[in-house]
N, C-alpha and C positions, 0 to 999 in steps of 0.2 A: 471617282473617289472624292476629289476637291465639294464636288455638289453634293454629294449624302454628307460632308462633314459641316460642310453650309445648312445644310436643312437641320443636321441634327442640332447646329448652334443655335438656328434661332426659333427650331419647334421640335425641343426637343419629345415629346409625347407622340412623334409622327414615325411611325414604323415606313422601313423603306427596306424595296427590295429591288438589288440589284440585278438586272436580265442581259445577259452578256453573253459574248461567244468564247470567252473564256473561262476554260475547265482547269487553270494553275490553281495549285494551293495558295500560292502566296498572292496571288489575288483575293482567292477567297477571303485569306487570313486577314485581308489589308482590308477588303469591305468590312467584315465584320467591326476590324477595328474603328473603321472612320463612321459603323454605327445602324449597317444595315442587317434588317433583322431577319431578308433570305438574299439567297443568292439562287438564282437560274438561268439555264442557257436558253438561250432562241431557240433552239431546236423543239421545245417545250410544245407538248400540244393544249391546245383551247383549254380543254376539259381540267389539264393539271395546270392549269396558269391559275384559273377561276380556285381551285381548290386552292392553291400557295396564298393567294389574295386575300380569301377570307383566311386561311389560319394565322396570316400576319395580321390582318387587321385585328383577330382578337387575341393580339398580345402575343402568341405563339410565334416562332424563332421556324426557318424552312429552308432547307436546303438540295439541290437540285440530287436526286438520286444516285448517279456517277461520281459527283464531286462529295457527299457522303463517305463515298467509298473510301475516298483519297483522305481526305481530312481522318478518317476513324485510324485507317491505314499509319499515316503520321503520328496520331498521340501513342498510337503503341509502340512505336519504333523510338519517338522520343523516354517513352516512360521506361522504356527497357533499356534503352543507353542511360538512364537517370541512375536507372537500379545498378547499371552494372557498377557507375563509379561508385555508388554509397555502400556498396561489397567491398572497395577499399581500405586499410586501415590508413591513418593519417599518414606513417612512415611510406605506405606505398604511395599514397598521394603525392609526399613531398620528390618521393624518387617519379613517378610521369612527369610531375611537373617539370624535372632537373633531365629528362630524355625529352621534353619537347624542348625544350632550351638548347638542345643539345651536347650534352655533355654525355660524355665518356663513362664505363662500367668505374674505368681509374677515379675520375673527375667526379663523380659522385660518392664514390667508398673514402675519397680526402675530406669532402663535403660532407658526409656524414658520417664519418669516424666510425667507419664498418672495412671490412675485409673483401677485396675485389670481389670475391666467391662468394659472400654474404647478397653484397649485389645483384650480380648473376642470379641469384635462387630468387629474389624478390624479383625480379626482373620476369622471371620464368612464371610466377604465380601473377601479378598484374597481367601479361599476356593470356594465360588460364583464365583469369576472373573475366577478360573482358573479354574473352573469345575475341583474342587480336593473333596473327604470326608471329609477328616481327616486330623492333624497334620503332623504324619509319610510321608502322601502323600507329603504333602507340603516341606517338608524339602526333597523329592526325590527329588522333581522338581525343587526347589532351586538348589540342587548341580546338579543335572542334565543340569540345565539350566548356567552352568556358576557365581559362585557367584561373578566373578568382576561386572557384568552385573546388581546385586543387591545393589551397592554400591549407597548411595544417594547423 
């Protein structure tokens, strides 16, 4: 990664493609970032190394066919946890935020000048929206999900 970010500083017009034995995403994600325009495993035979080469060289972006999978796999799963929070209304937003914090059905209905039971039903509808069980889950997904993101 240090040496595609090296190459890319001081040429940057030079398409570089990472050939590794690693199929993580967050590899990927990191090459990508530090500037390489494919990524593929060693496992890679002759015939598709030669094809990735020219399609990097002319400007085209390549990526190893498994690790495709995983990366495509990733944006939908992020884009649908994205979806689920922005199905929020602010008031439910403020109350995740206030359960991954930790607080109480009591501790939030004092906090927002609502009726324990008012709670409760909001409580039951963010779990619904977000296809979560329970509390616990909710307050993973909350931090999970970025709590500036849950600010109202």
């Amino acid at each position: 990664m240090d040496a595609c970010r090296e190459i890319k500083n001081f040429l940057s017009s030079t398409n570089l493609i990472m050939l590794t034995s690693f199929d993580d995403e967050d590899e990927v994600y990191e090459s990508i970032l530090a500037g390489a325009s494919g990524y593929v495993l060693k496992e890679i035979d002759s015939q598709h190394l030669i094809q990735t080469i020219e399609t990097v060289a002319a400007g085209k972006s390549a990526l190893d066919p498994s690790i495709t999978d995983k990366v495509l796999k990733n944006i939908r799963k992020n884009a649908a946890e994205k979806e689920g929070l922005s199905q929020l209304t602010s008031q439910e937003k403020q109350i995740l935020s206030l359960i991954a914090k930790g607080r109480t059905n009591r501790e939030i209905a004092v906090t927002m000048i609502l009726s324990e039971k008012t709670i409760r039903n909001y409580v039951s509808l963010i779990l619904e929206k977000l296809n979560l069980h329970n509390r616990t889950e909710a307050a993973a997904y909350a931090l999970q999900h970025h709590p500036e993101r849950l600010k109202h």
